[in-house]
C-alpha positions as CSV (number, residue, x, y, z in Angstrom):
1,X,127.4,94.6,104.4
2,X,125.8,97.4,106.1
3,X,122.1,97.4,105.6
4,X,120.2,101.7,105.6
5,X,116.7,102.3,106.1
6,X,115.3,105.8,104.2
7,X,112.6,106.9,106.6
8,X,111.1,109.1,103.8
9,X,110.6,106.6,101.3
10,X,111.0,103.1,102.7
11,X,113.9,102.4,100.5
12,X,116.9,99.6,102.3
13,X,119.8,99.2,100.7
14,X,123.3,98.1,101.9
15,X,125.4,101.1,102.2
16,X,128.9,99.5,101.9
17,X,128.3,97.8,98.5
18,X,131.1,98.3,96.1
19,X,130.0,97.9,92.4
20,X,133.6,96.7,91.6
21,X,133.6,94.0,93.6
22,X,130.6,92.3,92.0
23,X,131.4,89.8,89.3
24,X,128.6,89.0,87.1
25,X,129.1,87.4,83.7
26,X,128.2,83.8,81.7
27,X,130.2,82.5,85.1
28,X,127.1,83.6,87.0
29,X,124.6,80.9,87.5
30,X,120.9,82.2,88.2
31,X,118.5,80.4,86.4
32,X,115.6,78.5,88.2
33,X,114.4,77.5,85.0
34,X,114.7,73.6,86.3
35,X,112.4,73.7,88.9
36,X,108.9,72.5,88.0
37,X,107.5,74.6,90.7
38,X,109.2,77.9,89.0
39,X,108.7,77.2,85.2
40,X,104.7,77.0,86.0
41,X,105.3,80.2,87.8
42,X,107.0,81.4,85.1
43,X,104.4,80.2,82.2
44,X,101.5,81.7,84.5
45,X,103.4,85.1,84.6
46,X,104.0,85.2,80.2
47,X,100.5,84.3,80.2
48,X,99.0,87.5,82.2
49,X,101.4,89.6,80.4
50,X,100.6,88.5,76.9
51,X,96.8,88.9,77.6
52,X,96.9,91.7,79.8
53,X,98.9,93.8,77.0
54,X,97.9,92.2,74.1
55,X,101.8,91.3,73.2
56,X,101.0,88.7,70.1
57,X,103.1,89.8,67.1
58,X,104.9,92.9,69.0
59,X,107.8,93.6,70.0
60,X,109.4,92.4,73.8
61,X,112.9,94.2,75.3
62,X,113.8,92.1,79.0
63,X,117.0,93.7,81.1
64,X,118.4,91.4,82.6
65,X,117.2,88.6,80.5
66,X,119.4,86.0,82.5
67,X,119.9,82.8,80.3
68,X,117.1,84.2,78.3
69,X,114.4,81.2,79.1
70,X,111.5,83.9,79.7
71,X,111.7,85.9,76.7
72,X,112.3,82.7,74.4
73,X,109.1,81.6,76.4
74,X,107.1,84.9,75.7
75,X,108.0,84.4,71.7
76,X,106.9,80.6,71.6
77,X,103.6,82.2,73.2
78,X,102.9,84.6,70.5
79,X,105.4,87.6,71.3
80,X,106.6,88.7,67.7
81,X,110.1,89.8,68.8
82,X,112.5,89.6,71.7
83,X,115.4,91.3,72.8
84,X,117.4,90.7,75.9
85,X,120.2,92.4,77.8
86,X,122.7,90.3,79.9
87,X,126.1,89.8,80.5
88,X,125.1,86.3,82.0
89,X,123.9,85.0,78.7
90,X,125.3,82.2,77.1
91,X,123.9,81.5,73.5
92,X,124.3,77.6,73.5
93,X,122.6,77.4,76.5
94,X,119.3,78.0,75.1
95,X,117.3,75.9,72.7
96,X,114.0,77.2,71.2
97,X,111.7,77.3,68.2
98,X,111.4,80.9,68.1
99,X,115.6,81.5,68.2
100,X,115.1,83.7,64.9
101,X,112.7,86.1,66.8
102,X,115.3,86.2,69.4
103,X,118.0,89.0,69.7
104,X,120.4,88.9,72.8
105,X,123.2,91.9,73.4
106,X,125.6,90.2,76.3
107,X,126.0,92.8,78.2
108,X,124.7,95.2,80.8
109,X,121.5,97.6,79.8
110,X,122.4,101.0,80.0
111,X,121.4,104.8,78.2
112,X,123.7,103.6,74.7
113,X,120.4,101.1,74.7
114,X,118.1,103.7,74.6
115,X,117.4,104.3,70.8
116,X,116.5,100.0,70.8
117,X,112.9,100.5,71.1
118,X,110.0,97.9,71.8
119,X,105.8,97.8,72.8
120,X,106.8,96.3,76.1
121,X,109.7,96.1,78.5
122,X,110.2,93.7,80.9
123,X,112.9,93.0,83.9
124,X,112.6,90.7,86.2
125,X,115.2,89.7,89.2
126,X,117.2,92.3,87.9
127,X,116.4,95.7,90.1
128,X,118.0,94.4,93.3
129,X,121.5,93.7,91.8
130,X,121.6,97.4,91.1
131,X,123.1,100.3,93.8
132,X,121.0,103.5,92.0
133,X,117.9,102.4,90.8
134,X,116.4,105.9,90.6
135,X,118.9,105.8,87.5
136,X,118.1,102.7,86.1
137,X,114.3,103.6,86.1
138,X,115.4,107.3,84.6
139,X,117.1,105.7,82.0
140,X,114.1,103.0,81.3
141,X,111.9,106.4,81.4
142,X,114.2,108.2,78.8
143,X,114.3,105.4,76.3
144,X,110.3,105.2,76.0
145,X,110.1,108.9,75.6
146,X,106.8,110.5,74.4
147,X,105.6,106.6,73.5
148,X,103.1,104.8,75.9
149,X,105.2,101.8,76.4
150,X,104.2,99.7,79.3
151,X,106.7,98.3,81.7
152,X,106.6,95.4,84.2
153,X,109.1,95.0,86.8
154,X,109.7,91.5,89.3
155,X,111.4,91.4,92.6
156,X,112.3,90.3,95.9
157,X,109.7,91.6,98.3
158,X,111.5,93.0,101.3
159,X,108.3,93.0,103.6
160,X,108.3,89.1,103.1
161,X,111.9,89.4,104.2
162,X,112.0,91.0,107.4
163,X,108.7,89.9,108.8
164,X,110.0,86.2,108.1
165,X,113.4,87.1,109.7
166,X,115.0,85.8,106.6
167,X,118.6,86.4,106.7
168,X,119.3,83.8,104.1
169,X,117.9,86.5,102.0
170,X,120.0,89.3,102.3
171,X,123.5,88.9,100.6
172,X,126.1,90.6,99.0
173,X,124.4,90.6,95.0
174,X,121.1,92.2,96.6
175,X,122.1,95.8,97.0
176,X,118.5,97.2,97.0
177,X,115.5,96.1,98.7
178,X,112.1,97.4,98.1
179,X,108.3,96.8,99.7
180,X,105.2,97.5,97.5
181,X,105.3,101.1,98.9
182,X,109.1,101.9,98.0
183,X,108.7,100.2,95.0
184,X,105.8,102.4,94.2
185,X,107.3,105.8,95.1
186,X,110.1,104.8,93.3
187,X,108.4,104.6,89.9
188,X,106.1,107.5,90.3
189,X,109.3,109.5,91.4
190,X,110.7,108.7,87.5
191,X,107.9,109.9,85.5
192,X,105.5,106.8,85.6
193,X,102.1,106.0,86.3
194,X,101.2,102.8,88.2
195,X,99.2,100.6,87.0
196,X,99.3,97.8,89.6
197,X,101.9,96.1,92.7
198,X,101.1,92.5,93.7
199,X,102.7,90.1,95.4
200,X,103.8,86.6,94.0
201,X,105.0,83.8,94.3
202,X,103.7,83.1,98.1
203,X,104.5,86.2,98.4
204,X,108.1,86.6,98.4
205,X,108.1,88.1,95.1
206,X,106.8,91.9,94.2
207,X,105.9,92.5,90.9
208,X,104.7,96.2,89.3
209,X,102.8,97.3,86.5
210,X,103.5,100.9,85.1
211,X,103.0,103.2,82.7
212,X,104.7,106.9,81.7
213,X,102.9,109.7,82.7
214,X,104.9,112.2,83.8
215,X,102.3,114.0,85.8
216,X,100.6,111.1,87.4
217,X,100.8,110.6,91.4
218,X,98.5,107.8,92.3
219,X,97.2,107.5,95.6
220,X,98.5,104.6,97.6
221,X,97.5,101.4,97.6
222,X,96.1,99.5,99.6
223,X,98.9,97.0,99.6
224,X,101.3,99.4,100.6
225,X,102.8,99.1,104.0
226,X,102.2,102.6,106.2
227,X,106.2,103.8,106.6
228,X,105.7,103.7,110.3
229,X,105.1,100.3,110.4
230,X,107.5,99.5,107.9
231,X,110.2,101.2,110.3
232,X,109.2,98.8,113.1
233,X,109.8,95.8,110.6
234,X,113.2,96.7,110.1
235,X,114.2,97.5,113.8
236,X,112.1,94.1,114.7
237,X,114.4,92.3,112.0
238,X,118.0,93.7,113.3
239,X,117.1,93.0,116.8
240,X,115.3,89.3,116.6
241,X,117.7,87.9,113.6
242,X,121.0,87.5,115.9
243,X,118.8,84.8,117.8
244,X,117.6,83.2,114.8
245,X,120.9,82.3,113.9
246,X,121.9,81.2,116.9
247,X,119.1,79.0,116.7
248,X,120.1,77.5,113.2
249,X,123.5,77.3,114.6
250,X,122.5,75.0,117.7
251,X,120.2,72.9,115.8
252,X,122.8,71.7,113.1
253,X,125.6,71.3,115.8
254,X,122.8,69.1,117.7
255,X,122.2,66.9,114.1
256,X,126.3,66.7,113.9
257,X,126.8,65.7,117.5
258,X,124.0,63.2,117.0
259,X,126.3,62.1,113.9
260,X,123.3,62.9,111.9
261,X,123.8,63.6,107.8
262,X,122.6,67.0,106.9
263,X,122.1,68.7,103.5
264,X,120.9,71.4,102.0
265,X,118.2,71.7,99.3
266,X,119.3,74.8,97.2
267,X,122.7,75.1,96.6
268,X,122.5,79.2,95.5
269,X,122.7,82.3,97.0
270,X,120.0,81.4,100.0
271,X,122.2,78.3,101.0
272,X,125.4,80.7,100.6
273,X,124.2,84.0,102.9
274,X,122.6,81.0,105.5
275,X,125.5,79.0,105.7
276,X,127.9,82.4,105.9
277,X,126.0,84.4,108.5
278,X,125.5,80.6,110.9
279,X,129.4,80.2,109.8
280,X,128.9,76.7,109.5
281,X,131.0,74.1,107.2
282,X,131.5,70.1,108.8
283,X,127.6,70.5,110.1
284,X,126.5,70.5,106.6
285,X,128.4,68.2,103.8
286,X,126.4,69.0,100.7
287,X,124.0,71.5,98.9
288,X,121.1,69.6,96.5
289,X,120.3,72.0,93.2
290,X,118.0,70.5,90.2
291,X,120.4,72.7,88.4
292,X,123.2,70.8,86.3
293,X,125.1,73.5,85.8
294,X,125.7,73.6,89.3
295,X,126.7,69.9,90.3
296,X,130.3,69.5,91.3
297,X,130.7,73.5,92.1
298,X,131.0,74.6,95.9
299,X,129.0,77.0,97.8
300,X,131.4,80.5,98.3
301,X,132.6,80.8,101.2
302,X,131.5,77.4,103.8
303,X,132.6,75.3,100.7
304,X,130.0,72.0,100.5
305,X,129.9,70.7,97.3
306,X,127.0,71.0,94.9
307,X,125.6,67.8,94.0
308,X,122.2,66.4,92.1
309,X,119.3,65.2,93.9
310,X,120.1,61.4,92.8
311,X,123.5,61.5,94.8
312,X,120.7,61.4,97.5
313,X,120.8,58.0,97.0
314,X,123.6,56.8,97.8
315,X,124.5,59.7,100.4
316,X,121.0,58.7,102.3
317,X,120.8,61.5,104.3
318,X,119.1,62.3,108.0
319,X,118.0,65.8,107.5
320,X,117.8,67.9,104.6
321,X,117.1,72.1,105.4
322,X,115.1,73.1,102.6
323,X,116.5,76.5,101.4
324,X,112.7,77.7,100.2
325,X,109.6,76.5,101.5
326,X,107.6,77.0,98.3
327,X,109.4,73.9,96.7
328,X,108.4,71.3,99.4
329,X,105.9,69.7,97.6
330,X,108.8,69.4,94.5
331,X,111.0,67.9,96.4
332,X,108.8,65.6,98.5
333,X,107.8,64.4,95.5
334,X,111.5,63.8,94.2
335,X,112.2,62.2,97.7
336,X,109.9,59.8,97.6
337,X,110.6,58.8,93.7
338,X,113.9,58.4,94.8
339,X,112.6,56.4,98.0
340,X,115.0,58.8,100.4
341,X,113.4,59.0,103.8
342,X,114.7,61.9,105.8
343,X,113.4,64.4,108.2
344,X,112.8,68.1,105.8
345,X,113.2,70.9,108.0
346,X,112.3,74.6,105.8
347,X,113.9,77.9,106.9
């Protein structure tokens, strides 16, 4: 990985990622559909977007649909239609009462899509696993044509990145990384209007409202970080990170010296990048993840086993290194139904 800052437009990418050696099909496990936390996140975001474009009865396209739990959730809400894209989807895998209104093509979105038209598109978690996004968005642009079909778009937020020092947060997958001014640019660069940037999800998440107009340039926002400062970020980030792992690495050797059981809450890619770049394996036996799907697999690379949060029980833990801090409250909660005392440390 080789991370390049564009000092004209903000844009950081890694520079050494290689398309063909990304494997991403029904194999690939990204839902976070089992979190409590996330599925009222998730329900507050179809919500806005049902209101705020008056979707009931019309028709919904998501790239990237994932496992498809958002779109079935935007058709048990009132959407009339939905139609995914992703190579990840796996049709017995989802259950709901609108599956009739539900059409899913397994398999990448691309410009052969472009005659499958809708009243709203939607992708979300789906921007930064891609190398040209100017592309991506062209091609989103091309299939709308001379309609007015809004578009919504959800990612990582990079600022939240860097200015936490988060290098569990930058891996392989995520080939693109964008701030609310990038992001921005971006968008009006390929013949759309924006509408609106925020930032979610205690703000590691960047989300973006938009419209096409190709003769719109909108002044910046508010939100939108001044490049200069942004450029400071980054070089702050590739000088103070090196010590941050070193820090991560001497506190788990101290818990394993102490003969101290440690685990991981989060057993996906966060656990993987933060247990890679600290190149640690006996320090850390196990990963907890709510997700089924993922018990009894093992984290790429450092190779702790996945395991449920009931195995807590029985594996009674001294630490556990929760992989995001916006679940502690979850998984306090699960902790103390499970009656598993242990000191929770979050990256």
């Amino acid at each position: 990985m080789r991370l390049g800052f564009c000092e004209g437009c903000g844009f950081i990418s890694n520079t050494a990622f290689d398309v063909q050696l990304n494997e991403y099909d029904s194999r690939y496990e990204e839902t976070q559909g089992f979190s409590p936390t996330f599925k009222r996140f998730n329900q507050g975001v179809a919500e806005a977007l049902i209101s705020r474009y008056e979707l009931q009865g019309k028709t919904v396209l998501e790239i990237g649909c994932g496992k498809g739990e958002f779109l079935a959730l935007l058709c048990e809400m009132g959407v009339g239609r939905g139609i995914g894209f992703d190579p990840a989807f796996i049709p017995d895998r989802l259950h709901s009462d609108a599956s009739d209104r539900l059409t899913f093509f397994k398999e990448l979105y691309s410009e052969k899509h472009s005659h499958v038209a809708a009243d709203f598109i939607c992708c979300k978690m789906t921007l930064e696993h891609i190398s040209d996004t100017a592309a991506m968005i062209q091609t989103v642009r091309r299939s709308i044509g001379d309609r007015r079909t809004p578009v919504f778009f959800q990612i990582p937020n990079a600022e939240y990145v860097l200015d936490d020092l988060a290098f569990w947060d930058v891996y392989y997958e995520h080939c693109s990384y964008f701030t609310a001014g990038s992001l921005r640019r971006l968008f009006q660069s390929c013949g759309f209007r924006v509408l609106d940037v925020r930032v979610e999800y205690g703000s590691q998440y960047l989300t973006i409202d938009a419209v096409p107009d190709d003769a719109a340039v909108a002044p910046p926002a508010q939100a939108e970080e001044d490049l200069a400062d942004l450029q400071s970020a980054v070089q702050r980030f590739a000088k103070q990170v090196p010590a941050r792992i070193a820090d991560w690495q001497s506190k788990l050797r101290q818990f394993h010296s102490a003969n101290s059981r440690v685990v991981l809450w989060g057993g996906g890619s966060k656990a993987v990048a933060f247990l890679n770049a600290l190149d640690i394996q006996d320090e850390v036996k196990y990963a907890v993840d709510v997700n089924p799907f993922k018990t009894g697999t093992f984290l790429a690379g450092t190779g702790q086993e996945v395991v449920a949060p009931e195995f807590l029980n029985e594996y009674r833990p001294d630490v556990i290194v929760l992989m995001n801090p916006i679940y502690k409250s979850e998984v306090e909660t699960s902790l103390k139904a499970m009656g598993v005392q242990a000191e929770l440390l979050t990256v």
